[in-house]
N, C-alpha and C positions, 0 to 999 in steps of 0.2 A: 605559416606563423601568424600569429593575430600583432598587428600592430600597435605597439601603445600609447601612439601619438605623444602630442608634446607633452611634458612630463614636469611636475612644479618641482623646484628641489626638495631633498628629501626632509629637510629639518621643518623646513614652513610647511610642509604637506603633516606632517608628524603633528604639529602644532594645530593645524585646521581639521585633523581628524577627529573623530566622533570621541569620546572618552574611553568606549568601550572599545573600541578600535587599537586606540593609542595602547589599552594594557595589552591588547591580545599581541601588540605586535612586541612589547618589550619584554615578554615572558617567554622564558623557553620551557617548557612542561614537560612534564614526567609521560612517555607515552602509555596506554593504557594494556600493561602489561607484559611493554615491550622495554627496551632499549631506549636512551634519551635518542630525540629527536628533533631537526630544526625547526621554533617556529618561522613561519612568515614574518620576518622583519618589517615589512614594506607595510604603511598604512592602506587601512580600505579604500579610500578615497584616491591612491596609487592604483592600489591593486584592480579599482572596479571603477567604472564609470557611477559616481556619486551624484551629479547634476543634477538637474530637476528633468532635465530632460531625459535623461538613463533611467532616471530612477522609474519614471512614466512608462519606459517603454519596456526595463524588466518586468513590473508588474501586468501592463498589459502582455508578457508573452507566459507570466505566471497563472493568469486569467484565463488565457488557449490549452495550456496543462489542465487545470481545471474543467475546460468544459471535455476534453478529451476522457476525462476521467469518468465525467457524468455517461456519456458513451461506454465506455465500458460497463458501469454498470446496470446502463440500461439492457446493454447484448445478451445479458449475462440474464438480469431478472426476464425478460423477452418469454424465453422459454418457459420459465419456471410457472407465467401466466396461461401462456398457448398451449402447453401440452393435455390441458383440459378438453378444450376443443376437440384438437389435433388429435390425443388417442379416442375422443368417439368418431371420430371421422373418419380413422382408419383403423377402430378395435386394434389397436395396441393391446399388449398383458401387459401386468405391474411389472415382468421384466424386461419388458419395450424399453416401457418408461423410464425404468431402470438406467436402461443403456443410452439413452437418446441424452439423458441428464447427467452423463458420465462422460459420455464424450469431448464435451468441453475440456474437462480436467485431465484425459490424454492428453490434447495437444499444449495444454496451459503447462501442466509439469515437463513436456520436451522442449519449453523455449526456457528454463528459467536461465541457465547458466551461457546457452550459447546466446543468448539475447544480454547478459552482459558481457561476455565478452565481444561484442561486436560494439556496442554502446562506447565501451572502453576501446576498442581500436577504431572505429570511422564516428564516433560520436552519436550524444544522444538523443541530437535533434532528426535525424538520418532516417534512423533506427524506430522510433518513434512514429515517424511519417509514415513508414514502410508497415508498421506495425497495425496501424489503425486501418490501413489502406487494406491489410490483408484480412482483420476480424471483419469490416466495414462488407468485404466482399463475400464472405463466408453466411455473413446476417443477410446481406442482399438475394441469393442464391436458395435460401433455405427451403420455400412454399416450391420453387421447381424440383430441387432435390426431393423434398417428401412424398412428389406427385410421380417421380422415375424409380427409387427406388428407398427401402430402410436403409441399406448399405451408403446412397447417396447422402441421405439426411445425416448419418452418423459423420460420414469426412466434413458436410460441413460444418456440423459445430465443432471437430476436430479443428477445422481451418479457423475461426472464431478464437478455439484455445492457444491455438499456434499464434495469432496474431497479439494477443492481450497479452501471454507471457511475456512476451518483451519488454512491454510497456511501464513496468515499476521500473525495472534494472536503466530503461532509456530514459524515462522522468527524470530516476536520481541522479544519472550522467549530467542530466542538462543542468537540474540546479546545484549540483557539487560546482559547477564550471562555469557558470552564471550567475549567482546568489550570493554576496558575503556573510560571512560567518555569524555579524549582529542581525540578520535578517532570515536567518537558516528558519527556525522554528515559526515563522510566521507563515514563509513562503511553501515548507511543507506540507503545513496543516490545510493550506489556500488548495493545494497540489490534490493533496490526497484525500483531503476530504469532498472532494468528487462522487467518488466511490459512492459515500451516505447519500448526497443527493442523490445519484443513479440511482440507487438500489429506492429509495424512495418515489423518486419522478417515477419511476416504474414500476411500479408495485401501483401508484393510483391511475395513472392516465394508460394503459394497457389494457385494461378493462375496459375502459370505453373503447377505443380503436376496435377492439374485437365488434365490440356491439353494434357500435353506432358508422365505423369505418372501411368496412370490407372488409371481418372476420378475420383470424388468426393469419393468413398471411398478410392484411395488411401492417401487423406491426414490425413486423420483418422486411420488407420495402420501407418505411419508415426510417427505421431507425438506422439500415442500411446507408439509406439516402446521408440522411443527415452525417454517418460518417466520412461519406464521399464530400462533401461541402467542406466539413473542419480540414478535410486535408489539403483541400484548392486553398484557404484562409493560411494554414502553417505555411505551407509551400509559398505562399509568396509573401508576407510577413516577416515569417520568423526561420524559418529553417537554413538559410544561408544567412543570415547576419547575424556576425559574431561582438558586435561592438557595446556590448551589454556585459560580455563572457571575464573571465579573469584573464587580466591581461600580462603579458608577459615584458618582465625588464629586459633591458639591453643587454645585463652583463647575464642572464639567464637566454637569453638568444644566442649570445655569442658562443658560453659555456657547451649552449645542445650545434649548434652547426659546428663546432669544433670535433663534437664526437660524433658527429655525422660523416662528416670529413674522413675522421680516422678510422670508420668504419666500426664505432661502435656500436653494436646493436642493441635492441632494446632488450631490457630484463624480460626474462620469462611474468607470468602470472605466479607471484610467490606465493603459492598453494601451503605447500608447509607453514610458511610461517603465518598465514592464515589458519589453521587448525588447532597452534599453539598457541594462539592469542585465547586468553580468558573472554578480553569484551566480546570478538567474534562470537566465541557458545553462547556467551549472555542473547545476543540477536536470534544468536536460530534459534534458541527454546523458547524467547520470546514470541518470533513470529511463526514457529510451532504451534504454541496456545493462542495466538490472535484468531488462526484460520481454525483450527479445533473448534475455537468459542465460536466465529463468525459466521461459518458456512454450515456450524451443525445445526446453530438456531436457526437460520434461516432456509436449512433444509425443513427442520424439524418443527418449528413452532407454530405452524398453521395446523397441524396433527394433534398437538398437544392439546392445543386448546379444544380443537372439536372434540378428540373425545377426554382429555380428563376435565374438562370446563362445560360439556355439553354447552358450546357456542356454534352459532348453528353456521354454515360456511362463509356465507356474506358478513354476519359478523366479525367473523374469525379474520379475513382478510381488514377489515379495518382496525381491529384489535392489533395486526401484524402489523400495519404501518406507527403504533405509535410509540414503540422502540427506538425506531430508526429518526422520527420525530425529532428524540429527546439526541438523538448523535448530531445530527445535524445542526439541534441549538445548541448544546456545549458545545460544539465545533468553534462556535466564533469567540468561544472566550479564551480557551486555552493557550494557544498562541499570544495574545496581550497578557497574558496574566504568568507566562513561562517568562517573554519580556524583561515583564517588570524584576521577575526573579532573578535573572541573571543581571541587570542592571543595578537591581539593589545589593550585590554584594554575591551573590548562590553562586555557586562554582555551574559550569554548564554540567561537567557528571553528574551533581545533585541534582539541577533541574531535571536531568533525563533521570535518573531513578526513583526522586520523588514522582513525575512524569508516570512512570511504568508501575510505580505501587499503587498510584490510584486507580490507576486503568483496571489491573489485575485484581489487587485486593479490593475493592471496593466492587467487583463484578464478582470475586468470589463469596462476599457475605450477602450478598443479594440474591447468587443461585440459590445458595447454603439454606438458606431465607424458605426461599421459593421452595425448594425440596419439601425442609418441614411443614410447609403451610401444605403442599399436596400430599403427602404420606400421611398427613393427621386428616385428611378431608379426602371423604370418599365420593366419586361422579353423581352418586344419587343425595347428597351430603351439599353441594355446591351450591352459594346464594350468589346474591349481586355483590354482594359484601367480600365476599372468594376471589371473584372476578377481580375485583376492583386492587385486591390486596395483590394478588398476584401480577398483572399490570403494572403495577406504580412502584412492584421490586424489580420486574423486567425491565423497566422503561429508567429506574436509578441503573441499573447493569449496564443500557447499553449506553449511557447518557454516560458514564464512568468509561466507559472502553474509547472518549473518543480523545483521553488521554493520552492513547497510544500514537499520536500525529507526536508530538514533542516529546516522545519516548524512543520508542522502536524505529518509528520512521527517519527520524533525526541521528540515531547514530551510527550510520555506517558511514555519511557522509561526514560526520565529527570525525571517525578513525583515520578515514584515508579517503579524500577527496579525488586523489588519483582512482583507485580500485572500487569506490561506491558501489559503480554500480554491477560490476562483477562480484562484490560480498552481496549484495542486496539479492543477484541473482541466483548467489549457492542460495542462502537463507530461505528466499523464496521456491526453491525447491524442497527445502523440510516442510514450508506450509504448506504447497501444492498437495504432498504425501498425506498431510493434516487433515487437509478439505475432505479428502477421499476417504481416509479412515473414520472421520466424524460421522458422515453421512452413514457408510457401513456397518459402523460397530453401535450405532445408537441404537439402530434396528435389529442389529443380533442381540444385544443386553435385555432389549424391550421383547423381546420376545422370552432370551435364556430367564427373567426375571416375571416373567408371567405379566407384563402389563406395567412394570414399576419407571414411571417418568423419572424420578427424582433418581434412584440407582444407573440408568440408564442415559440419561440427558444431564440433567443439572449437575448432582454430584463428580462425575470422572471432569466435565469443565471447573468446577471449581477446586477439585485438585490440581489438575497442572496448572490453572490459573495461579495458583497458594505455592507450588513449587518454583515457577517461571518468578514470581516479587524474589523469591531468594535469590535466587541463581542473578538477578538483576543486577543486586547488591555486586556484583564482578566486574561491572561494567565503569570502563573509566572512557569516559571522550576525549579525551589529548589522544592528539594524532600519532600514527605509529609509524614510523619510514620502513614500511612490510619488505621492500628489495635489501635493506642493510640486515631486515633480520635474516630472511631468505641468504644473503651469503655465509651469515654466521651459520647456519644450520649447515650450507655446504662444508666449510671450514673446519668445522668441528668434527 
């Protein structure tokens, strides 16, 4: 049990709470499409270590999430740089390639669910450690693997995929359990928007290492390494101290050792009443079309440009980082500016569905955009002027999608702070499926369609992107007490 040390009473604590604190804890809300359910009475400043010194030392372990994240996505871009090299060094076929870039996403879609259910029962700082510890060793392993056998190189980025799937579902754990609810949207955006940095750190500085640093295996020792270090820094930092975490009251200690005592055991995973929750489908179709849109473009859009932009390859990769640019800089605004939203009055569901309408719809008038400007402009047709139009819709699209931090990534841990990161890890298994079909089916349409980017790429994203704002609209954040509905479903 986390201890909650001395404790001010509860009225002057009530009084000295934040404002937004003070309502959240006087209101009892309507759950979001569930059952009424209990708020948290107990002010933040109870609930959570508020000090100057807590607050210092959440952030700095929100910081370590962060740079964990940057990791990931550099594991991940890694490949996507070296398999240039790599298949002329060992004549690879395109369906080498194929397979070697697919691997990842076997083992990424086998951890999504049992990585949170582990998050959710030994927690998500554990879990996380373990996590990084096992993609960290998979990236390390890779240039011997490729040199014994294809079958070796494919387990390791298997093991890579196995290790990163964990990693949303154990994030969310930590800051569902760590983070107060005024602070959720900031500390999110801090979290996950890692990712953008990864995938950008990497995408520029991978290309030199090859060049200039001991060729394609050196970024795989690299980047390896560096995962072995963050875990020596978690490990002794942050993985066993809980005094950051949401802490727990007396009469809430007393209530669970009493039913420990009498041999209560804990509620199953309320599966069911998970499936019948509206906001739940609101999430998976959501982060459905996040990984649709994210992983297609970034399979796809280095192709796109070379041949319907005729940009010549070295181009094309810098043209490829300034998407990701534009995520990176909205990144830091949207969290102060979701903030101000819910402090100025916005209910937090509005925030997250205004949140998730800009993400989606404002990425889908820009494919939309993008389509028409390529179907009206033929390869031999393409000026600087093309270029530039096309660019500056891609780079509004992705500079829009980094809405999805105070959207999608924010509400599993609004629903149910208990189960976070077990929803986050079904959820994330609809996207993992996503990744895989984007990259698939782009190539099958681009073909079935004789060459057509916009029928094949842009448009099918900007539909589900145009479905997923609606389906949004379902999503309420008041929390749902998922084990009372879970009974009723048995009851019934």
């Amino acid at each position: 049990a986390i201890s909650p040390g001395p404790l001010p009473p509860a009225a002057p604590a009530a009084i000295a709470a934040p404002a937004a604190a003070r309502r959240a804890a006087s209101v009892v809300p309507r759950a979001g499409g569930g059952g009424p359910v209990e708020a948290d009475t107990v002010a933040e400043d109870v609930r959570f270590d508020m000090t100057e010194g807590g607050q210092k030392k959440r952030w700095s372990m929100i910081f370590a999430l962060f740079v964990a994240f940057v990791l990931c996505n550099l594991d991940k871009v890694n490949m996507s740089v070296a398999i240039v090299p790599m298949s002329a060094h060992f004549g690879w076929t395109s369906v080498e390639k194929g397979l070697v870039q697919s691997a990842f996403f076997w083992g990424y879609a086998f951890t999504q669910i049992p990585g949170g259910w582990l998050a959710q029962k030994y927690g998500g700082k554990l879990v996380l450690f373990a996590g990084v510890m096992l993609w960290s060793f998979g990236t390390l392993i890779a240039p011997v693997c490729a040199h014994m056998s294809f079958t070796a190189l494919l387990a390791s980025r298997f093991l890579v995929g196995l290790g990163e799937g964990v990693a949303p579902s154990a994030a969310t754990g930590v800051l569902a359990k760590g983070v107060p609810g005024s602070q959720r949207s900031k500390a999110v955006t801090a979290t996950f928007g890692g990712l953008d940095v990864g995938s950008l750190s990497g995408l520029i500085i991978a290309p030199p290492i090859i060049l200039y640093l001991g060729g394609w295996a050196a970024v795989f020792y690299l980047f390896g390494g560096l995962g072995f270090l963050w875990g020596a820094w978690w490990y002794l930092k942050y993985m066993n101290d809980s005094s950051t975490d949401r802490r727990e009251m007396p009469e809430e200690k007393e209530k669970r050792e009493a039913e420990e005592a009498s041999g209560v055991k804990a509620a199953p995973v309320p599966w069911g009443a998970f499936f019948r929750n509206k906001s739940f489908w609101a999430l998976t179709a959501a982060h459905f079309t996040w990984n649709y849109f994210s992983y297609g473009l970034l399979a796809w859009l280095p192709s796109f440009l070379s041949s319907a932009l005729n940009v010549t390859l070295s181009k094309s990769s810098f043209l490829s980082i300034l998407p990701y640019l534009a995520t990176v800089a909205v990144t830091t605004i949207v969290a102060p500016t979701a903030d101000k939203l819910e402090a100025g009055g916005m209910s937090r569901t509005n925030v997250r569905r205004l949140s998730q309408s800009l993400c989606f719809g404002g990425g889908a008038v820009a494919l939309t955009a993008v389509a028409w400007v390529i179907n009206s402009t033929p390869p031999e047709a393409v000026t600087n002027t093309t270029i530039a139009t096309v660019m500056t819709l891609l780079t509004i699209c992705f500079g829009m999608g980094a809405w999805v931090r105070t959207g999608l990534f924010c509400g599993h841990q609004d629903l149910s702070p208990k189960y976070a990161s077990i929803m986050l890890g079904t959820t994330n298994t609809a996207a993992a499926i996503a990744s895989t079909l984007s990259t698939f089916f782009t190539g099958y349409f681009f073909n079935a369609t004789g060459g057509n980017w916009a029928l094949s790429l842009f448009l099918p994203i900007a539909f589900f992107q145009a479905i997923s704002v609606l389906l949004f609209m379902a999503f309420e954040s008041t929390p749902v007490d998922f084990d009372a509905e879970q009974a009723k479903l048995k009851a019934a």
